[in-house]
C-alpha positions as CSV (number, residue, x, y, z in Angstrom):
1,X,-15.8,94.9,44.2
2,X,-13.5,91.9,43.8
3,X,-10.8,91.5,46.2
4,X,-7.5,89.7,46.7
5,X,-6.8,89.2,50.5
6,X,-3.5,87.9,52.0
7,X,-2.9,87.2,55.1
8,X,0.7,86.0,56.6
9,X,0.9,87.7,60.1
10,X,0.9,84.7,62.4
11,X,0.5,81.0,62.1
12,X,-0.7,80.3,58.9
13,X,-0.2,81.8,54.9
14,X,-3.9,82.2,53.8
15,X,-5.4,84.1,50.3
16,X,-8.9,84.5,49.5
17,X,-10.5,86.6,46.5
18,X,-14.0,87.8,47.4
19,X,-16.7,89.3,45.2
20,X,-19.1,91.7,46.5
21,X,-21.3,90.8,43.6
22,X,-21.7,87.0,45.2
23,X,-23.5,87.2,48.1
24,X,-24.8,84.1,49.9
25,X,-23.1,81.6,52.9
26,X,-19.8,82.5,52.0
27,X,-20.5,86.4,52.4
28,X,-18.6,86.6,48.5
29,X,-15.6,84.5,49.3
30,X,-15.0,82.8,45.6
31,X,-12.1,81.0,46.3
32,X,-9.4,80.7,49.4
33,X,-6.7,78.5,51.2
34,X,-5.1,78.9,54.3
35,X,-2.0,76.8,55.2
36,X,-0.9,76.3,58.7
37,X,2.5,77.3,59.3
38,X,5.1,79.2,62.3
39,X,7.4,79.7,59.0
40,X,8.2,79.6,55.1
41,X,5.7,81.9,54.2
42,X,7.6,83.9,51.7
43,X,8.3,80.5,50.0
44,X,4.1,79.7,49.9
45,X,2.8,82.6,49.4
46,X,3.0,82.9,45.7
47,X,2.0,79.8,44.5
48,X,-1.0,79.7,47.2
49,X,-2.2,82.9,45.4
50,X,-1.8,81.6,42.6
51,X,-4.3,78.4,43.0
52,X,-6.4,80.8,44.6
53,X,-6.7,82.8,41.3
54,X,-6.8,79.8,39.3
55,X,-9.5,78.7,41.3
56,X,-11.5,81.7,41.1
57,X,-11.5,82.2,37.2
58,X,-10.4,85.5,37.4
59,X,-7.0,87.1,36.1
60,X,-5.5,89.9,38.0
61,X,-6.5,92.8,36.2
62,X,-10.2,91.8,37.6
63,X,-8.9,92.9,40.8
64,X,-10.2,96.0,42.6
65,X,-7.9,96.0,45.3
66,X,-5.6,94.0,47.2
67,X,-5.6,93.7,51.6
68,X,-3.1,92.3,53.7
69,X,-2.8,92.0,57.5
70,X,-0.3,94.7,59.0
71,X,0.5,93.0,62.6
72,X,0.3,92.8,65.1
73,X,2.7,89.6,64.2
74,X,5.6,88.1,63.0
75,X,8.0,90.7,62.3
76,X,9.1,88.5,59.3
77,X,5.6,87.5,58.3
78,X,4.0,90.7,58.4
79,X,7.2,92.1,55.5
80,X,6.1,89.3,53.4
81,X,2.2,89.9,53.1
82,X,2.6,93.5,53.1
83,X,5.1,93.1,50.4
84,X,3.5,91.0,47.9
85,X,0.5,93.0,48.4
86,X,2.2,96.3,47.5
87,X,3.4,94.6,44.8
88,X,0.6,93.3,43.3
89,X,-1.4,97.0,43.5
90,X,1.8,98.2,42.2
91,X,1.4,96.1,39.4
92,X,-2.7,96.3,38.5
93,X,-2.5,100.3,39.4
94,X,-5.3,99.4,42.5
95,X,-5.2,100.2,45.7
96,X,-3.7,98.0,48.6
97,X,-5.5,98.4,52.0
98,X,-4.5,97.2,55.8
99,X,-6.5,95.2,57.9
100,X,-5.3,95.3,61.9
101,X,-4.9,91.6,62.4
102,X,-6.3,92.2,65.7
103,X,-9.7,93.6,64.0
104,X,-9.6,90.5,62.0
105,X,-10.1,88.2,64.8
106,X,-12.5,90.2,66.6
107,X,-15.0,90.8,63.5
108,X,-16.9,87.8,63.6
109,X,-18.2,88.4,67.0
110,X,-18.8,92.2,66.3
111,X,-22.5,93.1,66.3
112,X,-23.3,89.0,67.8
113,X,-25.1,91.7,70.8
114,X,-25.5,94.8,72.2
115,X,-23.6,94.4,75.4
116,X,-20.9,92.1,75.7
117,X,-17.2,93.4,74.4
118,X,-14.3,91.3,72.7
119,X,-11.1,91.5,73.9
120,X,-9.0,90.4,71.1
121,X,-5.4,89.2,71.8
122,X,-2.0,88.4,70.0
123,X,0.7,85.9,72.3
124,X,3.3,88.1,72.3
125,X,5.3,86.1,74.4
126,X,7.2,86.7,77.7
127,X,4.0,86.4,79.5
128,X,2.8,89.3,77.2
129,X,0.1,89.9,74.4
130,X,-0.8,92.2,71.6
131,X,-4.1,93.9,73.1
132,X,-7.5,95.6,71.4
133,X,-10.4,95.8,73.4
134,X,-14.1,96.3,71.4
135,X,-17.0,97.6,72.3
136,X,-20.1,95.4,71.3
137,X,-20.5,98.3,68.4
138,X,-16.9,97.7,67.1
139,X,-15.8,101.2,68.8
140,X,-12.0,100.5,70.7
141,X,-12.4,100.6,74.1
142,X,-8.6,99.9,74.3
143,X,-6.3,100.8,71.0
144,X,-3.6,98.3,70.5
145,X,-0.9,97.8,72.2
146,X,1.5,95.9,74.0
147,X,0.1,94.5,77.8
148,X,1.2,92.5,80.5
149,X,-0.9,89.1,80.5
150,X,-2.3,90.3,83.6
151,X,-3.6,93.3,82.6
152,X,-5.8,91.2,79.9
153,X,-6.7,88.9,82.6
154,X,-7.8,91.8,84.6
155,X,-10.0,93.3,81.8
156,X,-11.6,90.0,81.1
157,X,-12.6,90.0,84.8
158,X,-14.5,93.0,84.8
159,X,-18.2,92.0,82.8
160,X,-18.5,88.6,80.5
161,X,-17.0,89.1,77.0
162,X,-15.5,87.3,73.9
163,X,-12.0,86.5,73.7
164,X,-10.7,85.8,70.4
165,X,-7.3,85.9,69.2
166,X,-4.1,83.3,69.4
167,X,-3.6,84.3,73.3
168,X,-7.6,83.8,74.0
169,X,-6.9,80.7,75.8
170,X,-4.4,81.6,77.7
171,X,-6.0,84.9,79.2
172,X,-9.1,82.7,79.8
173,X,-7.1,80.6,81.7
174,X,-5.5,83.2,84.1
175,X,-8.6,84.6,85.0
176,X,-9.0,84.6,89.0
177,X,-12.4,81.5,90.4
178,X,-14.5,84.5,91.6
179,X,-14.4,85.5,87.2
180,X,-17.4,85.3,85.1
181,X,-16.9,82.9,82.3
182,X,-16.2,84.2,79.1
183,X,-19.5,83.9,76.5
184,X,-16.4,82.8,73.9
185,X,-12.9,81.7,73.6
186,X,-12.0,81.2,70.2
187,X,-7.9,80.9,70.0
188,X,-7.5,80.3,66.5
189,X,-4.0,80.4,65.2
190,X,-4.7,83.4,62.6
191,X,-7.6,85.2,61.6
192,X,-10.2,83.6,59.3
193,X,-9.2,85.1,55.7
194,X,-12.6,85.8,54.7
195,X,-13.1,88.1,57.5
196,X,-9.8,89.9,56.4
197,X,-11.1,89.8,53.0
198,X,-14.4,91.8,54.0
199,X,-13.1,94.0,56.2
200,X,-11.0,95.4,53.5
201,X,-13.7,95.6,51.0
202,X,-15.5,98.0,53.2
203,X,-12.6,100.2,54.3
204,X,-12.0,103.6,53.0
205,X,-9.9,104.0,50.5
206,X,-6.0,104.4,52.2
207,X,-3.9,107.5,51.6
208,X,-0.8,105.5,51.6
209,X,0.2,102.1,51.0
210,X,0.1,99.4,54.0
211,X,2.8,99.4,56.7
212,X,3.7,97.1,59.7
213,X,2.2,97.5,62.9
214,X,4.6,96.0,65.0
215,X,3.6,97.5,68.5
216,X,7.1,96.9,70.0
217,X,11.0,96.5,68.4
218,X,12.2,93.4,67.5
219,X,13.8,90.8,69.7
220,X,17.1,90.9,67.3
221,X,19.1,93.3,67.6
222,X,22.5,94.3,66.4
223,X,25.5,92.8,68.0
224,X,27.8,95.9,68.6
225,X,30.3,95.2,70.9
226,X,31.6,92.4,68.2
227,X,31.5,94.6,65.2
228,X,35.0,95.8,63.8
229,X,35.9,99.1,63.8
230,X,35.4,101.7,60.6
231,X,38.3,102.8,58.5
């Protein structure tokens, strides 16, 4: 299976293509690039997919499917990813997949043991985060949603575990003296594309194309009380 991955949810605008045929270090990752970035991803985007494919050697038809991030994240992001990648299936008549960006970060730690969970976390701002909890399995302990730092804090308390995620450092940091350590805190920006790439190569094949998960409304919202009145 050869597979187009995008991935503009957070902090960076990332594309990889991977072919299951291509095994080895790279676990089938032909070609990628990831640019950091808080913004401008719908103005990247196209052209870094586009050096991506170049790089690769394959045209677009070669493509088996396309999989984007679907948020938690940047309301704006997320629209763009999910967008292009809608568009592109559109276009090749494949199907477009989602990857939770949250199960993106926790997936290279999945499977690491048999006991210790990974608590994989989104800054969310407002002293708040995008939760998931795993079990060592990959089963959710906790299905995302929206928590108080503290209540992240609190879970990470409990038993030593891996947090992962853009908010990893900061839940590490609120943890209470009398706190096991965490076995990893890996607060990378954005998920690594390759894992995006993967998990969308083994998902079942969707019902519906990819929507947002946004996990709470936007911080815009319309200014009423200045809006003229209707005619």
């Amino acid at each position: 299976m050869r597979v187009l991955a995008i991935d503009t949810a957070l902090a960076a605008c990332s594309a990889a293509v991977l072919d299951t045929a291509h095994g080895g270090l790279n676990g089938g990752i032909v070609a990628s690039e990831s640019l950091p970035m808080a913004r401008g991803h719908a103005e990247a985007l196209m052209p870094l997919i586009a050096r991506v494919m170049k790089r690769c050697g394959m045209a677009f038809s070669d493509l088996d499917r396309v999989v984007v991030t679907t948020g938690p994240g940047s309301f704006t992001g997320l629209r763009v990813g999910i967008s292009a990648a809608r568009g592109f299936a559109l276009a090749i008549e494949i199907p477009a997949v989602g990857v939770s960006t949250l199960s993106a970060y926790a997936a290279p730690y999945l499977g690491t043991d048999n006991k210790t969970s990974v608590i994989s976390a989104i800054d969310a701002r407002h002293d708040q985060v995008y939760l998931q909890i795993f079990d060592a399995g990959g089963r959710t302990l906790v299905a995302p949603r929206l928590a108080p730092m503290r209540e992240a804090a609190r879970a990470a308390s409990d038993v030593p575990v891996r947090i992962v995620g853009s908010a990893a450092r900061a839940i590490a940091d609120a943890l209470s003296g009398t706190a096991p350590a965490p076995l990893t805190v890996d607060n990378s920006a954005a998920p690594d594309i390759g894992w995006v790439a993967q998990l969308g190569a083994i998902a079942p094949e969707p019902a519906a194309p990819p929507k947002p998960q946004y996990l709470r409304a936007p911080d815009a919202q319309p200014q009423n009380a200045a809006s003229l009145p209707r005619r």
